[in-house]
Structures are given as structure tokens and as C-alpha cells.
MOPAC internal coordinates of N, CA, C and O (Angstrom, degrees):
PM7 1SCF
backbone

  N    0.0000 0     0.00 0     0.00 0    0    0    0
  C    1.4468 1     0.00 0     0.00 0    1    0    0
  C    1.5337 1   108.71 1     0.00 0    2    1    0
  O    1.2310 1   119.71 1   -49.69 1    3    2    1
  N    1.3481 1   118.16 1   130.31 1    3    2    1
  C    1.7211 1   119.09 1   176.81 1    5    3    2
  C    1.3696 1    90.26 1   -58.05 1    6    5    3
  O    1.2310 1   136.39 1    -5.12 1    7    6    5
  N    1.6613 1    85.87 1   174.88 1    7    6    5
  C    2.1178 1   111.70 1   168.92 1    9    7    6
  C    1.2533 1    88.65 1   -72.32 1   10    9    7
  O    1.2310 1   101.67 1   130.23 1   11   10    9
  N    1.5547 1   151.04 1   -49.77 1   11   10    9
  C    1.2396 1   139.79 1  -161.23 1   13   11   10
  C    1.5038 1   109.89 1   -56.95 1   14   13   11
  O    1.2310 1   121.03 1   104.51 1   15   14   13
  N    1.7130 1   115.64 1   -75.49 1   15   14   13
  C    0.9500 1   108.39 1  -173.21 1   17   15   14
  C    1.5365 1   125.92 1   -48.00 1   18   17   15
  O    1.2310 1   118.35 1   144.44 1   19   18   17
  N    1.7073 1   120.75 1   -35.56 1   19   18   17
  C    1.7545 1   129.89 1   151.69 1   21   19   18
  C    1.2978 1   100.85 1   -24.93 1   22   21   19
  O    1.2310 1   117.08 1   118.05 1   23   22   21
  N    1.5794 1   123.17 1   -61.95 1   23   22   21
  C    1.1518 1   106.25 1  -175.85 1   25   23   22
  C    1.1711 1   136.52 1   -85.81 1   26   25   23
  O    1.2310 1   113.15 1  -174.70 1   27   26   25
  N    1.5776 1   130.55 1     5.30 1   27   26   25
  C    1.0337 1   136.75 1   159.18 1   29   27   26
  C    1.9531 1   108.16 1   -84.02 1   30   29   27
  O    1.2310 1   120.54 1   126.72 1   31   30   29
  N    0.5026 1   116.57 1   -53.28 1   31   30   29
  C    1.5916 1   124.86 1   179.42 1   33   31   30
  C    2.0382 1    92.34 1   -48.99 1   34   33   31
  O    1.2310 1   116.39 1   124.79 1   35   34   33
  N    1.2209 1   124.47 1   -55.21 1   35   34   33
  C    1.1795 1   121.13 1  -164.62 1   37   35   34
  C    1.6736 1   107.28 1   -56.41 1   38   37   35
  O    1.2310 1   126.27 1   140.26 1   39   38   37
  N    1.5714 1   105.55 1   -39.74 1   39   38   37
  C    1.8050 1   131.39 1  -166.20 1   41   39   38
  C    1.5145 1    74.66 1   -61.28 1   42   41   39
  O    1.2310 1   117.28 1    95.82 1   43   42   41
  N    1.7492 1   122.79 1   -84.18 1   43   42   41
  C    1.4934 1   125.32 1  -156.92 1   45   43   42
  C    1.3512 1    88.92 1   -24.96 1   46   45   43
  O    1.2310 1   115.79 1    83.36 1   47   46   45
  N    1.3327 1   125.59 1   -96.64 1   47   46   45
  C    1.2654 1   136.57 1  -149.33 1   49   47   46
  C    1.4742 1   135.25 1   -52.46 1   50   49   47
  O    1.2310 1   126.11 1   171.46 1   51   50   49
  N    1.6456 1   105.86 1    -8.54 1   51   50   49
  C    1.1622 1   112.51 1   153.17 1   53   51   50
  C    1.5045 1   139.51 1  -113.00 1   54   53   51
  O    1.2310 1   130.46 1  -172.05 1   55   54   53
  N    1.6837 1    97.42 1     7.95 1   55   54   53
  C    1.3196 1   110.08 1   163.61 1   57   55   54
  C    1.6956 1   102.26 1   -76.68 1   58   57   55
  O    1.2310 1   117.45 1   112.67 1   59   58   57
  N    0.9541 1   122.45 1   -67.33 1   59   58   57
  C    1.7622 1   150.04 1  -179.31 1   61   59   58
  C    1.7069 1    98.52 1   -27.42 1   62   61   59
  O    1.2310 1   131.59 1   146.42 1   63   62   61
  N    1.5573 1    95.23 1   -33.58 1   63   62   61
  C    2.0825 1   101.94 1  -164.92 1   65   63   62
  C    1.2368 1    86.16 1   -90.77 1   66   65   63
  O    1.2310 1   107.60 1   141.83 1   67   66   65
  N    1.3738 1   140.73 1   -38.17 1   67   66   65
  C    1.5467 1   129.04 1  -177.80 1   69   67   66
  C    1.5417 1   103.55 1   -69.23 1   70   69   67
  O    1.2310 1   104.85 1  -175.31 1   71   70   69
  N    0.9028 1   145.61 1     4.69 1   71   70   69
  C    1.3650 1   137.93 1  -151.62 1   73   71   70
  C    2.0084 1   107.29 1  -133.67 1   74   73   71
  O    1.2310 1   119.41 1   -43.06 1   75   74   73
  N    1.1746 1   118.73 1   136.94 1   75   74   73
  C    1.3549 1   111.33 1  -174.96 1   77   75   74
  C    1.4305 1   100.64 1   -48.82 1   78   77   75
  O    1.2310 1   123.19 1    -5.17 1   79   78   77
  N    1.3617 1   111.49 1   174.83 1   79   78   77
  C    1.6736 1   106.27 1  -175.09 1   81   79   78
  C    1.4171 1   124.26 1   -86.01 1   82   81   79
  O    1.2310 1   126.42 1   172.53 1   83   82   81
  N    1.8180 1   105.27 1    -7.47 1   83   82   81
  C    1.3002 1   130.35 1   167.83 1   85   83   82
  C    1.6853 1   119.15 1   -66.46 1   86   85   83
  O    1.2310 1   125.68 1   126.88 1   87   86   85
  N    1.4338 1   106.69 1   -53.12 1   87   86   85
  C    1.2760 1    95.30 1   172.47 1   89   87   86
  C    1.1924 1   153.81 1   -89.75 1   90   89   87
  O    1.2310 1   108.08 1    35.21 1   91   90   89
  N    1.1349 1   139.87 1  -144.79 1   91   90   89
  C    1.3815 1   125.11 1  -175.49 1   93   91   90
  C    1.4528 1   130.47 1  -136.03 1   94   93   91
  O    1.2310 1   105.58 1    14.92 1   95   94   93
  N    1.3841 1   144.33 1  -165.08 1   95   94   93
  C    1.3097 1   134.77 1   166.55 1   97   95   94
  C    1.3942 1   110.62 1  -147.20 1   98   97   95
  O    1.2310 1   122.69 1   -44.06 1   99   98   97
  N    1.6942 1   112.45 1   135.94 1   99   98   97
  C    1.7862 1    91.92 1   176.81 1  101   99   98
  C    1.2789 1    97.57 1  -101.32 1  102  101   99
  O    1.2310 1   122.15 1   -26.35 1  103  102  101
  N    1.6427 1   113.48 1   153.65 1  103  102  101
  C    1.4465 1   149.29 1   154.75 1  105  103  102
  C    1.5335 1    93.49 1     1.00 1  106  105  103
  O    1.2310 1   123.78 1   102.26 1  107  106  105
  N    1.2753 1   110.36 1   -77.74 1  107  106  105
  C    1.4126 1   121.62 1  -172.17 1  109  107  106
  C    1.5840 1   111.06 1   -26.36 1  110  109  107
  O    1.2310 1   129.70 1   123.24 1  111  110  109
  N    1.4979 1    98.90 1   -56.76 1  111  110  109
  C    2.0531 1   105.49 1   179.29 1  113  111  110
  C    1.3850 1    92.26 1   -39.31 1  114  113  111
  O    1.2310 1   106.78 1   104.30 1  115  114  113
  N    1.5719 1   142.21 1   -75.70 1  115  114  113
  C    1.5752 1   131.96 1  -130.19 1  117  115  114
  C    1.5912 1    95.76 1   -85.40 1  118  117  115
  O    1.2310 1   118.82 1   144.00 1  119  118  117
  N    1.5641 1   119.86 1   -36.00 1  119  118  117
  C    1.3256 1   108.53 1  -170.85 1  121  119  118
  C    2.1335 1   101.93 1   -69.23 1  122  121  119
  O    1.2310 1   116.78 1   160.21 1  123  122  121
  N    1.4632 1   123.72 1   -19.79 1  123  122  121
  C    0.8872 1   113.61 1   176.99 1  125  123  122
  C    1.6000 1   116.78 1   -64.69 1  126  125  123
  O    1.2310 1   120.27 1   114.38 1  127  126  125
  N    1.4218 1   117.09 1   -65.62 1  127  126  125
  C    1.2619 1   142.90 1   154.52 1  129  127  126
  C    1.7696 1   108.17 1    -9.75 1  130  129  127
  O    1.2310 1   130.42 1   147.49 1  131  130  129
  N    1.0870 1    97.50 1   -32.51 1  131  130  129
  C    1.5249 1   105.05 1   176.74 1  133  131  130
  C    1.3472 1   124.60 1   -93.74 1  134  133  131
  O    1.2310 1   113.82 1   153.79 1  135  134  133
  N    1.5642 1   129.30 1   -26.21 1  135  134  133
  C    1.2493 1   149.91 1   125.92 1  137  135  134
  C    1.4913 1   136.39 1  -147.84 1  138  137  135
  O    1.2310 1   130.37 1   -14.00 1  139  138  137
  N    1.4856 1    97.61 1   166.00 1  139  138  137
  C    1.8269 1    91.68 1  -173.57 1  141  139  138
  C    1.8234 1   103.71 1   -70.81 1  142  141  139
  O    1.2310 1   128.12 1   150.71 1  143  142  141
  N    1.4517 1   101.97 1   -29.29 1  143  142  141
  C    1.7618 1   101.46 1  -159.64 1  145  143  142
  C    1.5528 1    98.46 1   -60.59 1  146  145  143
  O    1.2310 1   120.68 1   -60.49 1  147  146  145
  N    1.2158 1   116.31 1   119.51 1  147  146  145
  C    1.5965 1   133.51 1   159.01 1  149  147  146
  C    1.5438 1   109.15 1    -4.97 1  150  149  147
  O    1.2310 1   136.87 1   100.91 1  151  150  149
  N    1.6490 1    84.92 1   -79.09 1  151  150  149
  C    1.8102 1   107.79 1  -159.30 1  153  151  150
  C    1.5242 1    93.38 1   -53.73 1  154  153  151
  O    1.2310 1   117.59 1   153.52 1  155  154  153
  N    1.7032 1   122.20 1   -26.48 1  155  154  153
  C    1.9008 1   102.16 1  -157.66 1  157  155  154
  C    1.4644 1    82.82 1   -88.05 1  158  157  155
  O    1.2310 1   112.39 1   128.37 1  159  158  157
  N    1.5613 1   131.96 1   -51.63 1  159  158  157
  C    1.6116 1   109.03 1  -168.08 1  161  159  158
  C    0.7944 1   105.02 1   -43.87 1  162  161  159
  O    1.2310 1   103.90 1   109.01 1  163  162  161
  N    1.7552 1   147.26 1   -70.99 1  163  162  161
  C    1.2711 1   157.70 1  -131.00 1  165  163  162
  C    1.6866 1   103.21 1   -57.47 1  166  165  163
  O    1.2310 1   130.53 1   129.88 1  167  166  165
  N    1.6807 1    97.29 1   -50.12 1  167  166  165
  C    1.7451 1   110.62 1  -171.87 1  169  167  166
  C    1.6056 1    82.37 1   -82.94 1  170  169  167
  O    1.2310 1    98.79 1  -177.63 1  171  170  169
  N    1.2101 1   155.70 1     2.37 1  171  170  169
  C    1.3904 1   113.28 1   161.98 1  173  171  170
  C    1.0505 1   105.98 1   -81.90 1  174  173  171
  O    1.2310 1   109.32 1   142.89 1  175  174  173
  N    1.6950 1   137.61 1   -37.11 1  175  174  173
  C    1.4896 1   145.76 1  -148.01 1  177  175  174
  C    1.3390 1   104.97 1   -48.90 1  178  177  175
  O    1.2310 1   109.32 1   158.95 1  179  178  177
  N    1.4278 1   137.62 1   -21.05 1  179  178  177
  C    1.4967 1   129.94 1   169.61 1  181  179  178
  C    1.5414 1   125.42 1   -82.76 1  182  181  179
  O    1.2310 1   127.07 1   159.82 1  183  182  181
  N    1.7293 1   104.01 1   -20.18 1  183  182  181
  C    1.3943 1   114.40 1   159.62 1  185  183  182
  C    1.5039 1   118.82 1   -66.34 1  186  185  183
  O    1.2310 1   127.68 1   136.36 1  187  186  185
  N    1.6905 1   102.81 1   -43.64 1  187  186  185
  C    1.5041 1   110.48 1   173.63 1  189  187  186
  C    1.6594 1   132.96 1   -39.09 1  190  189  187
  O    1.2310 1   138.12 1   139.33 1  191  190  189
  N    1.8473 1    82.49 1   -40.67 1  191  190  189
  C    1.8264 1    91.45 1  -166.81 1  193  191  190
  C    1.7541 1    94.78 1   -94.40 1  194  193  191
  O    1.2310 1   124.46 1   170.12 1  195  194  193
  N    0.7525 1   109.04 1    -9.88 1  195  194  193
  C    1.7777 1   117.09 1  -176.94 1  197  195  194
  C    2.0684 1    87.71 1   -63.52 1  198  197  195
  O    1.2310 1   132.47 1    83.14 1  199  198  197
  N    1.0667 1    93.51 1   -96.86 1  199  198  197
  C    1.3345 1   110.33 1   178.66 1  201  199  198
  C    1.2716 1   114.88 1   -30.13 1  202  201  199
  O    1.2310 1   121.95 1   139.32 1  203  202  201
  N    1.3528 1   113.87 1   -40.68 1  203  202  201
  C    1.8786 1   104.63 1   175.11 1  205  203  202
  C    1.5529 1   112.19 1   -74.87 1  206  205  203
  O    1.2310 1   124.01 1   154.18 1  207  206  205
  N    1.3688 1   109.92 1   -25.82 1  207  206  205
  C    1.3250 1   115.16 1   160.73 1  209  207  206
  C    1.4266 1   124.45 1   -50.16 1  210  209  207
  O    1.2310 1   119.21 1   124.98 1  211  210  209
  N    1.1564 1   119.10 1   -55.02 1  211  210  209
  C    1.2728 1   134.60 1   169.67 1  213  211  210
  C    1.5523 1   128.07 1   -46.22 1  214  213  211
  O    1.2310 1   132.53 1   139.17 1  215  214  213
  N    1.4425 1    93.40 1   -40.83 1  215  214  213
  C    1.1737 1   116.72 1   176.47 1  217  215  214
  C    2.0648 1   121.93 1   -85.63 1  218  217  215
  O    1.2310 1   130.13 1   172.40 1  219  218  217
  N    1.1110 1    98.06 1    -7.60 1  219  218  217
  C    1.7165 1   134.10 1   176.48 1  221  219  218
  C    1.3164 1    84.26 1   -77.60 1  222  221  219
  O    1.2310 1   119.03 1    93.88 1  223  222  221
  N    1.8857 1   119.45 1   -86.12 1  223  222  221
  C    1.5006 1   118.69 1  -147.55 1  225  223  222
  C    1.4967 1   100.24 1   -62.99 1  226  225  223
  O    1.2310 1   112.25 1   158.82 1  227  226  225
  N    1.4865 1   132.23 1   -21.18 1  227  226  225
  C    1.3491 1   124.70 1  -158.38 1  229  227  226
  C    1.7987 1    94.55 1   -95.79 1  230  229  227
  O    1.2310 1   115.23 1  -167.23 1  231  230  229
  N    1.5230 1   126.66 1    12.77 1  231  230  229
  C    1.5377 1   118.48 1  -176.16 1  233  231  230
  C    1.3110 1   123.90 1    61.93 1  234  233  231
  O    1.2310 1   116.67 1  -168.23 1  235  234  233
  N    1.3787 1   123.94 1    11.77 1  235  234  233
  C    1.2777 1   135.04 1   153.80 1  237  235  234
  C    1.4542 1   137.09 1   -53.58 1  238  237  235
  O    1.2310 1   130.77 1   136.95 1  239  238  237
  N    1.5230 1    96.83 1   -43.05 1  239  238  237
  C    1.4131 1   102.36 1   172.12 1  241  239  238
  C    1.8067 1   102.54 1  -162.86 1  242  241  239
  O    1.2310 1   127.44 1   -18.61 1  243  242  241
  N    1.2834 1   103.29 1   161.39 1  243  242  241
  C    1.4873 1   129.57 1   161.00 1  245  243  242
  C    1.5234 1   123.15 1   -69.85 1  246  245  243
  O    1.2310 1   126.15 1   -47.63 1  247  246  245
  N    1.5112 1   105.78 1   132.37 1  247  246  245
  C    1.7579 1    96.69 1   173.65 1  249  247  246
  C    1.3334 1    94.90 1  -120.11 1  250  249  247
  O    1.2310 1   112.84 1   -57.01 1  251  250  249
  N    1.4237 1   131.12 1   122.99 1  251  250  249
  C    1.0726 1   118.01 1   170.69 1  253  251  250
  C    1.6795 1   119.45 1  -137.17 1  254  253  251
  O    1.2310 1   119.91 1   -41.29 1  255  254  253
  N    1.0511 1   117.77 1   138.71 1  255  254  253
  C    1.5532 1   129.03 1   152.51 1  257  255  254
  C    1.9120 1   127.90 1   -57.97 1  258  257  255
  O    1.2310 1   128.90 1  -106.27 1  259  258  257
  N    1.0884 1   100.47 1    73.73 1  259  258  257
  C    1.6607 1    91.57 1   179.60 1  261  259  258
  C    1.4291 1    80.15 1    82.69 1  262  261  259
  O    1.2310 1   121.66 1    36.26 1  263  262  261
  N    1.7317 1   114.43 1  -143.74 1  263  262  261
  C    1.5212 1   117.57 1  -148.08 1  265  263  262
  C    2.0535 1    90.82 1  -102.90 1  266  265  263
  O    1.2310 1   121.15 1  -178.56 1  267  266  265
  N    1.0584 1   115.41 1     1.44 1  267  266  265
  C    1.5016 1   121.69 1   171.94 1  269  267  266
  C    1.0763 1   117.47 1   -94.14 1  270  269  267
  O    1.2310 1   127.12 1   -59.77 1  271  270  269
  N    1.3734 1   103.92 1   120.23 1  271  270  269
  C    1.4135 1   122.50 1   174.85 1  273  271  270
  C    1.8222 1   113.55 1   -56.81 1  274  273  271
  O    1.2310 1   103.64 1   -26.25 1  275  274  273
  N    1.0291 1   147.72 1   153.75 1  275  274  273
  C    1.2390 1   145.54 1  -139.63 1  277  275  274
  C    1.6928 1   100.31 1  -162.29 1  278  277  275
  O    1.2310 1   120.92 1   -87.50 1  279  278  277
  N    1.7153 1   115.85 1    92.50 1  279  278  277
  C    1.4022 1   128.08 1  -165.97 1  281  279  278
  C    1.9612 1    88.32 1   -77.38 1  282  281  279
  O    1.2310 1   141.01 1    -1.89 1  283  282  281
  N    1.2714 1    76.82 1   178.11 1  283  282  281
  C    1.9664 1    93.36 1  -172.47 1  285  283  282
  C    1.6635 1   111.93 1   -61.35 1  286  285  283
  O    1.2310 1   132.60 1   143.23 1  287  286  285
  N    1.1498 1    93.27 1   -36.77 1  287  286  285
  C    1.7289 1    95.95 1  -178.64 1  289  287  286
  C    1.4782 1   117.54 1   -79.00 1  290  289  287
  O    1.2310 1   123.52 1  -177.18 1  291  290  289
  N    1.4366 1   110.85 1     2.82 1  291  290  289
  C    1.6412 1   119.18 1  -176.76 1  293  291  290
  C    1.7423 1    88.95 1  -110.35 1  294  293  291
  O    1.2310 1   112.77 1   162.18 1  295  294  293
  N    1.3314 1   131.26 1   -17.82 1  295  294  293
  C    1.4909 1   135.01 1  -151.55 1  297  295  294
  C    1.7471 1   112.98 1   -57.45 1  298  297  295
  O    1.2310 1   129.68 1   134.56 1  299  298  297
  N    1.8557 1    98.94 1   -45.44 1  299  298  297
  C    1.4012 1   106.42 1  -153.43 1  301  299  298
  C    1.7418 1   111.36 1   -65.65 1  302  301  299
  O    1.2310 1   120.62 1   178.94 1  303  302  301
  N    1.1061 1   116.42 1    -1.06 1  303  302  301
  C    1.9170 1   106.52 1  -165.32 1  305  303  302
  C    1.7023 1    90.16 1  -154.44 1  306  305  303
  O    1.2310 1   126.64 1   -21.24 1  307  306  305
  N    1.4097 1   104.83 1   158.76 1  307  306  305
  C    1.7054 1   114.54 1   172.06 1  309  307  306
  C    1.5969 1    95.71 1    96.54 1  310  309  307
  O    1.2310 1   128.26 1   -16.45 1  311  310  309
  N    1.3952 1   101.70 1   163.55 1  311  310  309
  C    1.3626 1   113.13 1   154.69 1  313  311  310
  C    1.6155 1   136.72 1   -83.66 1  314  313  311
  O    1.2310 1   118.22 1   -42.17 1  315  314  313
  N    1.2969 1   121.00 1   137.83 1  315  314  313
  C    1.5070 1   107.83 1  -155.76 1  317  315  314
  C    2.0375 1    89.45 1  -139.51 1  318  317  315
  O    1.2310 1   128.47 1    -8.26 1  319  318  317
  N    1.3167 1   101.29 1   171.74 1  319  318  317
  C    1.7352 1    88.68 1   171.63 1  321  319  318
  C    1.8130 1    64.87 1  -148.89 1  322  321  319
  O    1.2310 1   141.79 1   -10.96 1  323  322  321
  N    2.0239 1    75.29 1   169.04 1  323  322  321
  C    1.6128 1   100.38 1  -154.72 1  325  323  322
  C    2.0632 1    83.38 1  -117.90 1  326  325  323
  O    1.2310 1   130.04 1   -68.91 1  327  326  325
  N    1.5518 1    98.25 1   111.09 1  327  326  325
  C    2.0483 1    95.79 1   172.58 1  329  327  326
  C    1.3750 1   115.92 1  -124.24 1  330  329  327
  O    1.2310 1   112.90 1   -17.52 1  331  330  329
  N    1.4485 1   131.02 1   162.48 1  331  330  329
  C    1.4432 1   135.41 1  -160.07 1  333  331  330
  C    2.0482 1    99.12 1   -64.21 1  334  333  331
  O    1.2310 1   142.68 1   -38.50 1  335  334  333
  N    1.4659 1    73.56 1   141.50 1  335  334  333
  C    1.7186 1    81.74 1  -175.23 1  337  335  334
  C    2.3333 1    97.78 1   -96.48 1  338  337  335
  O    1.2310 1   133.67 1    -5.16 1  339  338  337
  N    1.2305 1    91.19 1   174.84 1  339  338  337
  C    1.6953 1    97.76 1   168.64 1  341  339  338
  C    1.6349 1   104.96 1   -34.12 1  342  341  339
  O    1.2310 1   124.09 1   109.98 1  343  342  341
  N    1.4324 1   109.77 1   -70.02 1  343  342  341
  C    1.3951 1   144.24 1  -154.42 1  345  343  342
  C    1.3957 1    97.34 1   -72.74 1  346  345  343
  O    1.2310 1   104.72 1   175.00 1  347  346  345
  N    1.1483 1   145.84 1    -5.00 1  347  346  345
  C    1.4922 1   153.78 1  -173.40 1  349  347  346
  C    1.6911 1   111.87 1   -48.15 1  350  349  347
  O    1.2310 1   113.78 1   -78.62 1  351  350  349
  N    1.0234 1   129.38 1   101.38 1  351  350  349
  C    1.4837 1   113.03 1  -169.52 1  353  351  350
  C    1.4435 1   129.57 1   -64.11 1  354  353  351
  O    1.2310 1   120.10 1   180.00 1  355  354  353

């Protein structure tokens, strides 16, 4: 895993830990968190969903659409929020 993605996976998981265990965070929060400049969140948002993906197959967390969970091949387009999986530390 790069230092980037470490550091995106670290952002998920401590946005998600500030947050009741019910709710959620979109993509958008960590790629912001990572910078103010527009264009760089925007170009992280495919690292974002990569990694939350990752973080999906490993039971960490939920990606979901509304109350549907949203597998990798549904991941790349739409709006999705990122919520605590089983495995959530």
C-alpha cells in the first residue's frame, strides 16, 4: 500500500471514529481533508473509492447508496457514503 493510500485509509477511519457509529461520511470529506485545492480533491476521489473499496472487501467498512450497499463494480460513478463495517476498529 503507498503512504498515500495509508493516508487515505487512516482519514476514512478517523473521520467514521468521530462520527456516531450510525452515520456516515462521503468520499468527498477525506479527499477534502487532503487539500483545499478543488482540482487535487477532485483527482484524489478515484484513490478515495479505490481504498474504500479495499477497505469494503477487508470488512472494515460499508459503501453504500441510500440503504444499498454498493459492490466494486457499482463503485466508479453516483453518489455513495462511506459507514462502519463489522471489522471497524
Amino acid at each position: 500500500m503507498t503512504a498515500e493510500n495509508q493516508r487515505i485509509e487512516r482519514l476514512i477511519l478517523d473521520l467514521l471514529g468521530k462520527r456516531d457509529a450510525s452515520s456516515s461520511i462521503c468520499p468527498s470529506e477525506v479527499a477534502r481533508a487532503m487539500s483545499d485545492d478543488e482540482a487535487t480533491w477532485r483527482s484524489l476521489m478515484p484513490k478515495v473509492r479505490a481504498v474504500a473499496a479495499a477497505m469494503q472487501a477487508a470488512g472494515r467498512l460499508r459503501i453504500t447508496r441510500g440503504d444499498a450497499t454498493v459492490t466494486p463494480a457499482t463503485l466508479d460513478h453516483g453518489p455513495i457514503r462511506l459507514r462502519r463495517g463489522k471489522g471497524f476498529p
